[in-house]
C-alpha positions, 0 to 999 in steps of 0.5 A, a space after each residue: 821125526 827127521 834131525 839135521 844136525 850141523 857140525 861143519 868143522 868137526 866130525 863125530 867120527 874122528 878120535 877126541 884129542 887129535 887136532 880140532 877134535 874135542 868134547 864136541 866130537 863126544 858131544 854130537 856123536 854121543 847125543 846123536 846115538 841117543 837120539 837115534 835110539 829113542 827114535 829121532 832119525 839124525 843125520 849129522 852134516 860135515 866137512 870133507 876133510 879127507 879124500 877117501 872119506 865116504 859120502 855116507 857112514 851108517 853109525 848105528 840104525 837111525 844114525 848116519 854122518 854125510 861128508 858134504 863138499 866144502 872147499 880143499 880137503 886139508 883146510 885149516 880151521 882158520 880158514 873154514 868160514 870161506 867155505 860156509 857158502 859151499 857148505 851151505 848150498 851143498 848141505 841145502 841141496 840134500 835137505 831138499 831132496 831128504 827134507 828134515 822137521 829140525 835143524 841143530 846147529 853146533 860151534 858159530 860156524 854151524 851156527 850161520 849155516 843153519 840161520 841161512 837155512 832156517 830161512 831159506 827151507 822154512 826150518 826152526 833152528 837149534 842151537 849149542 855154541 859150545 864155546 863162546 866168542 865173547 867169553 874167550 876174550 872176556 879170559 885173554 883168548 880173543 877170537 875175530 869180530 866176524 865171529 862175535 857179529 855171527 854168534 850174536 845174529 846166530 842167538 838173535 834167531 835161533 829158535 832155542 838156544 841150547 846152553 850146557 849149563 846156568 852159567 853158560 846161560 848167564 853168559 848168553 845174556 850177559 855178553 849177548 843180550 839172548 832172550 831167557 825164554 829162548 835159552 834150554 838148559 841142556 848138560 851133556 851126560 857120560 857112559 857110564 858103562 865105560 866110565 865108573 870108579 874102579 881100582 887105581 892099582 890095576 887101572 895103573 898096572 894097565 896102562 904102564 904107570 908107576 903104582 907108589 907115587 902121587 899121580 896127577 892127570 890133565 886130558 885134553 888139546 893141548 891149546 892156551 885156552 886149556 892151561 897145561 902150564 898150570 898144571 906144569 906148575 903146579 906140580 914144581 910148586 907141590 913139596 912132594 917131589 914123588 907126584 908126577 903128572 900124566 898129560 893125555 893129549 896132543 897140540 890142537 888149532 893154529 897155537 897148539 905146536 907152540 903152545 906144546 912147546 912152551 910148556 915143554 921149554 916151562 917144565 925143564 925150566 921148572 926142573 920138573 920135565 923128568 916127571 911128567 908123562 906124555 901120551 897120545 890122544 886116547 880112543 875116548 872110551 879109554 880114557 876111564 883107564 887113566 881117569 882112574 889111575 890117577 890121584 887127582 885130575 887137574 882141569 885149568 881151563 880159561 874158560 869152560 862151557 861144561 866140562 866134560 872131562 871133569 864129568 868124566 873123572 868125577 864119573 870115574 870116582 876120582 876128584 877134581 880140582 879144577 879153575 872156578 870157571 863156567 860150568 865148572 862152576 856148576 859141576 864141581 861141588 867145592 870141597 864135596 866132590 873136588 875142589 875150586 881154585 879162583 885164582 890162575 896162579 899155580 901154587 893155588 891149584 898145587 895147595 888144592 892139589 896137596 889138600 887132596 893128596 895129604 888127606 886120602 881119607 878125604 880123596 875118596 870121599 869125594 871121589 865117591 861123592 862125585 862119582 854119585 853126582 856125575 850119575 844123574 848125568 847121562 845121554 839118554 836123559 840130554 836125549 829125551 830133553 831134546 826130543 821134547 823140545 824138537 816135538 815143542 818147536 812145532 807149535 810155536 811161532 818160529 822166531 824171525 829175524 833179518 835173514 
């Protein structure tokens, strides 16, 4: 089986936490990995995004990413839907001349490559959305218009929509009327060669943090949508005046330099701005380091298809307390393996926070509980899942729409 799979803004190949680069990058590079290795040939398709980029990188046998010419190589993400044409007639051209069984079509901009191709090639379409319009508005990060009509035409013709989670599911067909027999439940999975409980002590030894202290950690872009002032307000609101937070990660998309500013300007209005620690964007698989240097992982997302560094610190054994949103919800077993906070109130996420650290009898338990829940996710297992639907697409009747 041949796999086209489109991921126009966002490369496999770039590191996670720097500028649009996210759990997506995780997602396809890990998924499409998997895949090769049970046998299902995957090119995944991106943007140029750089000058000296090479048109083909071999990843690993039965896995390669083309660079397609789209538009100037410096564009910002905001102006990446002017390209989709270039995009789409490039990415046609290569599909003629190496014909593929399936396309999947990752994130909306991907999504309206892959419904013009679908029609244009005779091709059944997958795909992930990742983060949807409708429910970043639904949580005050409204997203243009152009891109909800795209979502909804992508849903109405997408062959199998994949969703990473129950809740995702709901939200397809609340928000967008998607049909649930179209609709596989899909979660992503973690290495857990790499991220697997370890001893806090050395893992905060190894990357320069204090060992006597409560530790709390927020990974991820820095963006609104992510709630790094929660968490920056959170710890003003813990009693403790020891606990320090630890942010791994870098400002990200058109509000991320301000955002980063903001939060800047919050913690020394807060007083709290001597104990928080800024790091870099982190190669992914080091991230297990800090995961497991820290006390508790703090995830105050607005909204969340899955969660993947949730999945990650559960994986990593430490507990998480994190907002009551999207696949949050699915993921975090409320007080077994971390804890939910309804509310977008800080002294909330600073009581679950306190819960945890005045109890660390019960920290570890949920660390460990969590660390054997976030095992039944894996790579391998999203892999199989998907070579069965691919092989399932070619007997069923291919979904029509207006193309």
């Amino acid at each position: 089986m041949d796999l086209a799979v489109l991921s126009l803004h966002s490369s496999p190949l770039v590191q996670p936490g720097i500028g649009d680069s996210g759990g997506m990058n995780v997602y396809v590079r890990e998924l499409a990995a998997s895949l090769a290795q049970s046998g299902v040939r995957t090119t995944v398709y991106v943007r140029r995004d750089g000058a000296d980029l090479p048109d083909e990188v071999a990843v690993e046998p039965g896995f390669r990413v083309v660079h397609l010419d789209a538009g100037a190589v410096d564009l910002p993400k905001e102006a990446l839907p002017d390209v989709v044409d270039e995009f789409t007639a490039e990415l046609e051209r290569r599909l003629l001349a190496a014909p593929v069984d399936v396309l999947h079509a990752n994130y909306w901009l991907s999504g309206v490559v892959g419904h013009r191709v679908k029609h244009r090639l005779d091709l059944p379409l997958v795909s992930t959305f990742h983060t949807l319009a409708r429910v970043k508005a639904e949580t005050g990060d409204p997203e243009p218009d152009r891109r909800i009509e795209a979502e909804a035409e992508v849903i109405g013709c997408s062959d199998v929509i994949l969703a990473n989670s129950v809740e995702e599911r709901a939200q397809l067909v609340r928000l967008y009327g998607a049909s649930r027999e179209r609709i596989e439940i899909v979660p992503p999975g973690v290495q857990h060669a790499f991220f697997a409980p370890g001893d806090r002590a050395g893992a905060r030894r190894a990357v320069g943090l204090p060992e006597r202290v409560p530790l709390l950690l927020f990974v991820g872009r820095i963006q609104p949508l992510k709630g790094l002032d929660v968490a920056v307000g959170a710890l003003a609101e813990l009693a403790d005046q020891r606990a320090r937070l630890v942010v791994v990660g870098g400002p990200s998309g058109e509000e991320g330099d301000a955002e980063l500013a903001r939060v800047r300007a919050l913690a020394e209005a807060l007083g709290v701005a001597e104990r928080i620690t800024w790091v870099a964007p982190q190669p992914h698989h080091l991230l297990s380091t800090w995961y497991r240097a820290a006390d508790v992982v703090v995830v105050p997302s607005r909204s969340e298809s899955f969660g993947l560094v949730a999945l990650e610190a559960a994986a990593c054994g430490t507990p998480v307390v994190a907002a009551a949103v999207g696949g949050l919800r699915t993921l975090v077993e409320h007080g077994r393996t971390g804890l939910l906070v309804d509310e977008r109130d800080p002294a909330a996420f600073a009581e679950a926070v306190t819960t945890l650290l005045a109890d660390p009898v019960r920290a570890a338990e949920m660390g460990a509980s969590a660390s054997a829940r976030a095992a039944r996710y894996t790579w391998s297992t999203a892999a199989a899942r998907l070579r069965r639907i691919y092989g399932d697409l070619a007997t069923r009747q291919p979904v029509d729409c207006a193309a």
